[in-house]
C-alpha positions in Angstrom: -191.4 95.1 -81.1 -190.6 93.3 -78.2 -186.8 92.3 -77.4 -185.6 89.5 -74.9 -182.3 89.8 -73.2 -181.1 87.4 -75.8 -181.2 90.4 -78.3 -178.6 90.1 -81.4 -176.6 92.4 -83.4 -178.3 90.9 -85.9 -181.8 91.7 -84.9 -180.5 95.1 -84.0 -179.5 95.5 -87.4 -183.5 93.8 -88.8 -184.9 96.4 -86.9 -182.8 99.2 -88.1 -183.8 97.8 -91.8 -187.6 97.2 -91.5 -187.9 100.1 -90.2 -185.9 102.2 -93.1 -188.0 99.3 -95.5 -191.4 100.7 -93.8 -190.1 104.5 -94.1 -191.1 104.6 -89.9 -188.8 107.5 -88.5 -190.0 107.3 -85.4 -189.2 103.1 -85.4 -185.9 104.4 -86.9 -184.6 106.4 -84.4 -186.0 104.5 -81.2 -182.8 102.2 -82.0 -180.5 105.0 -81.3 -179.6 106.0 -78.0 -181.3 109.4 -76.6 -177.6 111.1 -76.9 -176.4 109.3 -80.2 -174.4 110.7 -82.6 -174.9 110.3 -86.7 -172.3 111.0 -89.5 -173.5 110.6 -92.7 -171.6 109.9 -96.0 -172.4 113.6 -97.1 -170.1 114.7 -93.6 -173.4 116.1 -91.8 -173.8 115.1 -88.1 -176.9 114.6 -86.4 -176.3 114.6 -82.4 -179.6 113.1 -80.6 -182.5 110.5 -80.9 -184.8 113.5 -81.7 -182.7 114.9 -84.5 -182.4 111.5 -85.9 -186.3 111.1 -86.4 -186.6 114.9 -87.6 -184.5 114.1 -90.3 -185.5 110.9 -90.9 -188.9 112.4 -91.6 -188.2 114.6 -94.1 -185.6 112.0 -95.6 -188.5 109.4 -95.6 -190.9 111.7 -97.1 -188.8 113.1 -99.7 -185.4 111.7 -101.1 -185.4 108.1 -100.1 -189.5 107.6 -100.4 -189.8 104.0 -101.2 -186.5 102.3 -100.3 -185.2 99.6 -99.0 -182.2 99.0 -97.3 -179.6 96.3 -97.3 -177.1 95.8 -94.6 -175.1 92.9 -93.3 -172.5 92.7 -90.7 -168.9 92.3 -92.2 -166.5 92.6 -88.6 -168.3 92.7 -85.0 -166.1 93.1 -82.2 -167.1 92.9 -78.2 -164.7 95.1 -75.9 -167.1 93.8 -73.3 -170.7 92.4 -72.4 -172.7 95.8 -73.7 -170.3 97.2 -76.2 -170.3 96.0 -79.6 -168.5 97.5 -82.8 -169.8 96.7 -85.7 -168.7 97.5 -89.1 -171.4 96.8 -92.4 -171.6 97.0 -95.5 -175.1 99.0 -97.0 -177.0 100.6 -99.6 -180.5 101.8 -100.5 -182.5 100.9 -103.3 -186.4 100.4 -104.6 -185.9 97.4 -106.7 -184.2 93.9 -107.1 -181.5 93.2 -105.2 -179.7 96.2 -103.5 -176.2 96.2 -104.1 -173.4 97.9 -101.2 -172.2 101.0 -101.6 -171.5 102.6 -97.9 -169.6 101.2 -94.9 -171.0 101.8 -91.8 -169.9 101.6 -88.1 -172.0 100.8 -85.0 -170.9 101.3 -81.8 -173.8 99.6 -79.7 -174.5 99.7 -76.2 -176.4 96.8 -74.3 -179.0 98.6 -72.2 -182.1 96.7 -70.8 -180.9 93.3 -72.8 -181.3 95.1 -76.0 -178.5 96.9 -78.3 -179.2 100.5 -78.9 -176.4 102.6 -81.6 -174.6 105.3 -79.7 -172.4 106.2 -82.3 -173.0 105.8 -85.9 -170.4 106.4 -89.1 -171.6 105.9 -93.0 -169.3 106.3 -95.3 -169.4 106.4 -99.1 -167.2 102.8 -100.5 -164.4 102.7 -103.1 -164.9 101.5 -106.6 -162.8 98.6 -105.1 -164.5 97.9 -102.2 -167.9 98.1 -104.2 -166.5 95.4 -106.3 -165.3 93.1 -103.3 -168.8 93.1 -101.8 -171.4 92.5 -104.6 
């Protein structure tokens, strides 16, 4: 896919969920940075663009074959030109519409016009917070 310097968190974010909706780990990962780090809601960290797609294999393949993802941007915040923070709401799921079930953070960095995640945090919602974001 081919990104102007115009890119958007927002197409950062499509191309972080087409490629979860395709089950591409290889697309997947190429939107992290080389060095990125991955916390996921389970408290396992993943530390690399490489150990992103391994897992994302074998996630793809086995527990999460045939999902789709959901995410929208709920608080983005610029500390400069090529940092952005981004906070969403997600969630997985093979039919209908997907309902939110995680935060996540994004810490992007602006590198060649387009946004690539350096840091990522998912973290499992509160009943309360599940009910604030149907």
């Amino acid at each position: 896919m081919t990104v102007t310097s115009d890119d958007t968190v927002e197409e950062f974010l499509g191309r972080i969920r087409d490629a979860w909706d395709a089950g591409d780990a290889t697309g997947y990962a190429a939107q992290f940075a080389e060095d990125a780090s991955y916390v996921i809601f389970m408290g396992d960290a993943l530390f690399g663009r490489a150990a992103i797609e391994r897992t994302h294999r074998e996630v793809f393949a086995r527990w999460q074959k045939g999902t789709r993802m959901a995410v929208k941007a709920v608080d983005v915040r610029l500390p400069d030109e090529s940092t952005a923070v981004v906070t969403t709401v997600g969630g997985i799921g093979r039919r209908g519409r997907i309902g939110f079930d995680k935060f996540q953070t994004f810490t992007l960095h602006r590198r060649e016009g387009r946004w690539e995640c350096v840091a990522f945090q998912n973290t499992r919602m509160s009943r309360r917070s599940r009910r604030a974001h149907r």
